[in-house]
C-alpha positions in Angstrom: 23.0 3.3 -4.0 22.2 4.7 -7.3 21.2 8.2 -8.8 17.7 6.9 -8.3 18.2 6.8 -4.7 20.2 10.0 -4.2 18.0 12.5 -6.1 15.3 12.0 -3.4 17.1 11.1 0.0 17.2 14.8 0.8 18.0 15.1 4.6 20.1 12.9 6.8 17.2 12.1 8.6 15.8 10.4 4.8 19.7 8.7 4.7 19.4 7.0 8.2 15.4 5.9 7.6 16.6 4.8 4.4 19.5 2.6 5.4 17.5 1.0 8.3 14.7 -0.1 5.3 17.2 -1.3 3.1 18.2 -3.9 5.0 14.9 -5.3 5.7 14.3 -5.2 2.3 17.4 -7.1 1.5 16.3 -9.4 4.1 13.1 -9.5 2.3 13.9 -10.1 -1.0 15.5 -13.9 0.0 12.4 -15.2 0.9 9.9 -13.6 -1.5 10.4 -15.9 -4.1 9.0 -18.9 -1.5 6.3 -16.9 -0.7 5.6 -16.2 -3.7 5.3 -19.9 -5.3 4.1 -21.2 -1.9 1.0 -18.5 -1.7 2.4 -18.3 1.9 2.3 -15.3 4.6 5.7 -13.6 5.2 5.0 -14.0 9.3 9.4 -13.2 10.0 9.1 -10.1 7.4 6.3 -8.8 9.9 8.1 -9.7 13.0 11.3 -7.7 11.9 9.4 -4.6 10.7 7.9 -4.4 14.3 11.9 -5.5 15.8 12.8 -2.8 13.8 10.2 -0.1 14.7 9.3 0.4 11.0 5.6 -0.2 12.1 5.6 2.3 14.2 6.9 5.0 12.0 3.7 7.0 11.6 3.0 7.4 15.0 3.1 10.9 16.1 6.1 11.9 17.7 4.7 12.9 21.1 3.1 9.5 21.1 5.7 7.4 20.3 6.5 7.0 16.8 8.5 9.0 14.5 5.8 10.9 12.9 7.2 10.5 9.2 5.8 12.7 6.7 3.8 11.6 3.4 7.2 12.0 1.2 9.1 9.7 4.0 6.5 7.5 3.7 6.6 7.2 -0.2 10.5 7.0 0.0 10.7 4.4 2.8 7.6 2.2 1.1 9.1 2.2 -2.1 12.4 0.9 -0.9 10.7 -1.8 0.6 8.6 -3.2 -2.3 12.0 -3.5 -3.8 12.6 -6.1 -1.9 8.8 -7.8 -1.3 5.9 -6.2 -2.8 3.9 -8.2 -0.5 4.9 -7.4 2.8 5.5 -3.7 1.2 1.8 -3.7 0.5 0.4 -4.8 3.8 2.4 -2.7 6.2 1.4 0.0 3.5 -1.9 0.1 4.8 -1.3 -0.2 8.6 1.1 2.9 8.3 -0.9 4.8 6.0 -4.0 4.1 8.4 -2.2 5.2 11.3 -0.8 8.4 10.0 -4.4 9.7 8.3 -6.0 9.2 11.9 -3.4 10.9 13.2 -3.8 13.7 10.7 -7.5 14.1 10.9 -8.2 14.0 14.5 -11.6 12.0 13.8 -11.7 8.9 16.2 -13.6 9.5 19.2 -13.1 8.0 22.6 -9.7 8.5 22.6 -9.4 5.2 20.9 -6.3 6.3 18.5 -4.3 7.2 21.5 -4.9 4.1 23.2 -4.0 1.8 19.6 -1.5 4.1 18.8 0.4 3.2 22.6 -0.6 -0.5 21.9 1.5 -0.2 18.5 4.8 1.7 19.8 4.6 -0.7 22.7 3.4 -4.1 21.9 4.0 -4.1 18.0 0.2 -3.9 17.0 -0.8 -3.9 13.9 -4.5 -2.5 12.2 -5.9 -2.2 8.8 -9.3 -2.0 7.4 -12.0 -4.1 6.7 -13.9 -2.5 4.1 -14.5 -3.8 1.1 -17.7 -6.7 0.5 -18.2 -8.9 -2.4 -21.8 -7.3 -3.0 -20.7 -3.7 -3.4 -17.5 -3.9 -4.9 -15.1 -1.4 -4.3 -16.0 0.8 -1.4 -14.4 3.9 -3.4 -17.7 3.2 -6.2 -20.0 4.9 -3.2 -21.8 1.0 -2.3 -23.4 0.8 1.3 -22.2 -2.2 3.1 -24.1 -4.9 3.6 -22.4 -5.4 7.3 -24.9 -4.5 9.8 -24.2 -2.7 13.3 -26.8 -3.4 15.9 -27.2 -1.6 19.2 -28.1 -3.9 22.3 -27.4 -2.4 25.3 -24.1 -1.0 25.6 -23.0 -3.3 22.9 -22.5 -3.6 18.7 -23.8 -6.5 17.4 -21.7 -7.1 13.6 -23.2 -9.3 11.5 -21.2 -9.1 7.8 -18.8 -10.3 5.4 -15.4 -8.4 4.5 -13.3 -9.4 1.4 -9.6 -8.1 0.7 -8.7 -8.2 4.7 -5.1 -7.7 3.9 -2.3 -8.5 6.9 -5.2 -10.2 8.5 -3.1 -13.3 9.3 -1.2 -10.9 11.9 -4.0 -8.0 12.6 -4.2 -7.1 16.2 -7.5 -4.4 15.3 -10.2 -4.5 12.1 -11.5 -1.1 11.5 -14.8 -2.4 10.1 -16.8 -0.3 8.2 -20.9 -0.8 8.8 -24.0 0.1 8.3 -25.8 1.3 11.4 -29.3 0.0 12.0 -32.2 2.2 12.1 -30.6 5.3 10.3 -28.6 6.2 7.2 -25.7 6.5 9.3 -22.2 4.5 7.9 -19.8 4.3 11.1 -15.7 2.8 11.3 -16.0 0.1 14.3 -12.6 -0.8 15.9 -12.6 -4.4 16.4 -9.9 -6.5 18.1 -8.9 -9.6 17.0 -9.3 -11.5 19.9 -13.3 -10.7 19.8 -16.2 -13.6 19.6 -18.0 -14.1 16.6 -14.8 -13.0 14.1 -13.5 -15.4 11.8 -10.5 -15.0 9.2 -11.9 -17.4 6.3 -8.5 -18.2 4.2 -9.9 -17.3 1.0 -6.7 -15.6 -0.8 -5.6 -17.5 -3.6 -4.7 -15.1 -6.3 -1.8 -14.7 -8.6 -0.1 -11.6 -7.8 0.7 -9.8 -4.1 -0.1 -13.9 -3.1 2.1 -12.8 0.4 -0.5 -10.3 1.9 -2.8 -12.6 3.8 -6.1 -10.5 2.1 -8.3 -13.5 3.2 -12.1 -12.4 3.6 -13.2 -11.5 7.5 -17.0 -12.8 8.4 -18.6 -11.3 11.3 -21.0 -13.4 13.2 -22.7 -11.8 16.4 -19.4 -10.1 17.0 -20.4 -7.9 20.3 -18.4 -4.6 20.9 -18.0 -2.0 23.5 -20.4 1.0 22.6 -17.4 3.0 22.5 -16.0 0.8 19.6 -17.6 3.0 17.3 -14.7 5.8 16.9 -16.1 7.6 13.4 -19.2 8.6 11.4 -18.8 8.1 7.5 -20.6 11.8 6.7 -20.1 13.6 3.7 -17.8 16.1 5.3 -15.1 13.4 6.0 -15.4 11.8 2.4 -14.7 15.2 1.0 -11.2 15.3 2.1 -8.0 13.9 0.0 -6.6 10.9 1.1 -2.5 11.2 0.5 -1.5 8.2 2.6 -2.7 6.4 -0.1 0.4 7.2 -2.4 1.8 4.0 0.1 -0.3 2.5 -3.0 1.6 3.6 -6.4 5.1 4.1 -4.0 4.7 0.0 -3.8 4.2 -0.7 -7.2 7.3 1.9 -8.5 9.2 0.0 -5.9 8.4 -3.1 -7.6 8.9 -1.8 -11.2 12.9 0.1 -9.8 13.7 -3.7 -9.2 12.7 -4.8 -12.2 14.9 -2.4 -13.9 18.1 -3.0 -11.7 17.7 -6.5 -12.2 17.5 -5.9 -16.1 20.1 -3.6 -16.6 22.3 -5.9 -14.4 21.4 -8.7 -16.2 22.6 -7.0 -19.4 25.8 -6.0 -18.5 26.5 -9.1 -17.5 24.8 -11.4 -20.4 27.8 -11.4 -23.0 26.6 -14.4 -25.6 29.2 -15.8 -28.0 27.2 -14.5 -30.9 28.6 -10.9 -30.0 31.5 -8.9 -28.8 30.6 -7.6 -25.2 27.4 -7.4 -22.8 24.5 -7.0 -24.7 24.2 -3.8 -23.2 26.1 -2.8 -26.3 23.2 -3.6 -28.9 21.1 -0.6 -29.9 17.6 -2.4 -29.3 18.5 -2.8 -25.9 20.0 0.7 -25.4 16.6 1.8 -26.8 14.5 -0.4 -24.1 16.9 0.6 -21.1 16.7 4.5 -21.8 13.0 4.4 -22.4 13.0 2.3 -18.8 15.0 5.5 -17.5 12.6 8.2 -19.0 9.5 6.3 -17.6 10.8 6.1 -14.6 12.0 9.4 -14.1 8.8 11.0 -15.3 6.8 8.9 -13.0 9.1 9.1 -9.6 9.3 12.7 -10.0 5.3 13.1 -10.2 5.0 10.9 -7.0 8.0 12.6 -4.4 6.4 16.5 -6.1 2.9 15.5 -4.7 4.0 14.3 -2.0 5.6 17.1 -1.0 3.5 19.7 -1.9 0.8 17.5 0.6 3.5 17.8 3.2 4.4 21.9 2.7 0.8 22.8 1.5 -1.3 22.0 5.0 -3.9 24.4 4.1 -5.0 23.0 0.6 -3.6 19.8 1.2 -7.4 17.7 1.8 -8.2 19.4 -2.0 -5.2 17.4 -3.6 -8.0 14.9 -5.1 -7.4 14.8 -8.6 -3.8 15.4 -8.0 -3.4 12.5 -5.7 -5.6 10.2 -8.3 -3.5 11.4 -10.9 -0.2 9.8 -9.4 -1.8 6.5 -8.6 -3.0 6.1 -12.3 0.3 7.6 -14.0 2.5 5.3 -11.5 1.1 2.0 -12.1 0.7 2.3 -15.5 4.4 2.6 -15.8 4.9 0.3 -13.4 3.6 -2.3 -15.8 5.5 -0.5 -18.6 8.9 -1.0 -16.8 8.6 -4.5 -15.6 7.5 -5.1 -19.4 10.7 -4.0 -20.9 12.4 -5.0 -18.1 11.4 -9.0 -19.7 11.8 -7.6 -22.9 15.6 -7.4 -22.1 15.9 -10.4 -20.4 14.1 -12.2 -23.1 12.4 -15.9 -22.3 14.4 -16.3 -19.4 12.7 -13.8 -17.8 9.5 -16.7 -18.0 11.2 -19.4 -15.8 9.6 -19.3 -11.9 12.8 -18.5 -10.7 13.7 -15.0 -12.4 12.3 -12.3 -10.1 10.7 -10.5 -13.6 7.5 -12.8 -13.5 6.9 -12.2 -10.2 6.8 -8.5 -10.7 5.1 -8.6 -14.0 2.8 -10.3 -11.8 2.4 -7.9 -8.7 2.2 -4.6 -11.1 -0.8 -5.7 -12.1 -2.4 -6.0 -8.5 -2.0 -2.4 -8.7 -4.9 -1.7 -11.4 -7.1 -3.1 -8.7 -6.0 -1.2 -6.1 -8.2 2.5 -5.0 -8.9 4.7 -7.2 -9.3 2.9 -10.6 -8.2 3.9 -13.7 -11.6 5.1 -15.1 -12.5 6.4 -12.0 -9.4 9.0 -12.1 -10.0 9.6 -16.0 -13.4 11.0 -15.1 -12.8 12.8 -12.2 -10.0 14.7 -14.9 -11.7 15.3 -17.0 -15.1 16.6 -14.6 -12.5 19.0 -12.9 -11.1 20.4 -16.5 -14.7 20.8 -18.1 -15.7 23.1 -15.1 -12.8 25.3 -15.6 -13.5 29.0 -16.9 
């Protein structure tokens, strides 16, 4: 364990969470390479996260679960993507999913309760179906095209989801729709096992190629009327999101083993051209500190928001810009990092089987990922021009 590592495992309850995800990580990182170049699904990394109760971390205590905070989250998600970005990514969401719900208290019908005892006892997994080829990102404010039609005491979905990630092992879809007859948006919970939903394999893409984001199409798919557990009003979109940080703590993940894998690979690459590693050289010197800086900067800006959403309860749903702000700053370095991370290593850092294209790879998913770049730029610069 590194410097890295110790600055921010602050309790012995961070040390013991930690040590339990380092080894699945470890485990992880053996097969992510196959997965990688095969586009496969990582089906054993999911089964030992739920052997493991890692899935069930955000669970509430008094439910179950651990109840991990938002800085236990970061720590334990970064750790992971260390090891598979991938499968870092996907149980990401289901955690991050599962601890907001918690948070908020919105689902009706006791639903949550009644998932969240289905995940601490039989391993279930959720995420949410959200985004649709037609309107893009659902953070850019398009109404879905999936329709919700009331029959009875029945939903009729009729739609088409893109970026379903995990759905290869996805026990629940939270699909959002559009409610028929009013301008109502609503979260449906949808189990997997229901008639008329289809996974269509469509996820062929060249980075995060393990997270099973295949598209979801919904044909006549008939719910309970109690499957709808939340209205999409303007009240709920006005609150911060901070599960999200699962996003950049993935991608800082990916970019820490970059750089151990560079600096190692330095110390140890001694060519007959020179005297000692070429660790030694001052060009490399140059790129490793400037790795260190970055990282430092950027890790420190995550954990700081992170725990100011944990201490601050009272302002902590106003953290928008602040929470934006870390997702841009991280995965920008991210890319930085892995960059000089090849840099070092120099063309062998090209060849399919050195990690470093594989994470050069996978930091870029993270440009894609909620909120976008420009997105976060403007909503900057909006909050500083309203300043007095």
């Amino acid at each position: 364990m590194g410097y890295h590592e110790q600055y921010f495992l602050k309790t012995n309850r961070h040390k013991e969470l930690y040590h339990m995800v380092s080894k699945l990580a470890d485990s992880f990182q053996e097969r992510s390479e196959q997965h990688d170049r095969e586009g496969s699904f990582p089906y054993e990394n999911i089964e030992e996260l739920k052997k493991s109760g890692y899935s069930k971390l955000s669970v509430p205590e008094e439910l179950g679960g651990k109840g991990i905070s938002l800085y236990e989250l970061v720590l334990l998600q970064e750790r992971l993507a260390q090891g598979d970005g991938s499968t870092a990514l996907s149980i990401g969401w289901h955690l991050g999913i599962v601890m907001d719900t918690a948070e908020k208290k919105v689902w009706k019908n006791g639903a949550f309760e009644k998932i969240a005892k289905d995940i601490v006892h039989q391993g279930a997994l959720l995420n949410s179906a959200v985004s649709e080829a037609a309107t893009g990102s659902p953070t850019r404010g398009g109404r879905p095209q999936t329709l919700a039609v009331q029959e009875g005491e029945q939903w009729v979905l009729n739609g088409r989801k893109t970026f379903t990630t995990m759905s290869p092992v996805l026990d629940y879809f939270i699909v959002v729709a559009a409610v028929e007859k009013n301008d109502e948006i609503a979260q449906f919970i949808v189990p997997r096992e229901t008639k008329g939903l289809e996974i269509v394999e469509t996820w062929d893409t060249m980075a995060m190629r393990g997270t099973g984001s295949h598209d979801i199409l919904l044909q006549n798919a008939r719910v309970p009327y109690d499957a709808l557990v939340q209205v999409l009003d303007q009240e709920s979109k006005k609150k911060a999101n901070g599960w999200l940080l699962h996003i950049p703590a993935c991608y800082m993940g990916i970019a820490l083993a970059a750089r151990n894998y560079a600096v190692n690979y330095a110390n140890n690459y001694k060519p007959n051209s020179i005297k000692g590693p070429i660790s030694e050289l001052p060009n490399i010197r140059q790129h490793i500190g400037e790795m260190e800086l970055k990282l430092m900067s950027a890790r420190t800006f995550l954990y700081s928001v992170a725990e100011r959403w944990d201490q601050d309860v009272e302002h902590r749903y106003e953290l928008h810009a602040e929470l934006a702000a870390v997702k841009h700053v991280v995965t920008n370095t991210a890319m930085e990092v892995v960059d000089k991370a090849m840099r070092i290593v120099g063309a062998q850092s090209l060849y399919h089987k050195n990690p470093l294209q594989r994470y050069y790879r996978d930091v870029r998913a993270g440009l894609h990922n909620p909120p976008m770049d420009d997105a976060v730029v403007s909503m900057l610069a909006q909050r500083a021009s309203k300043e007095k």
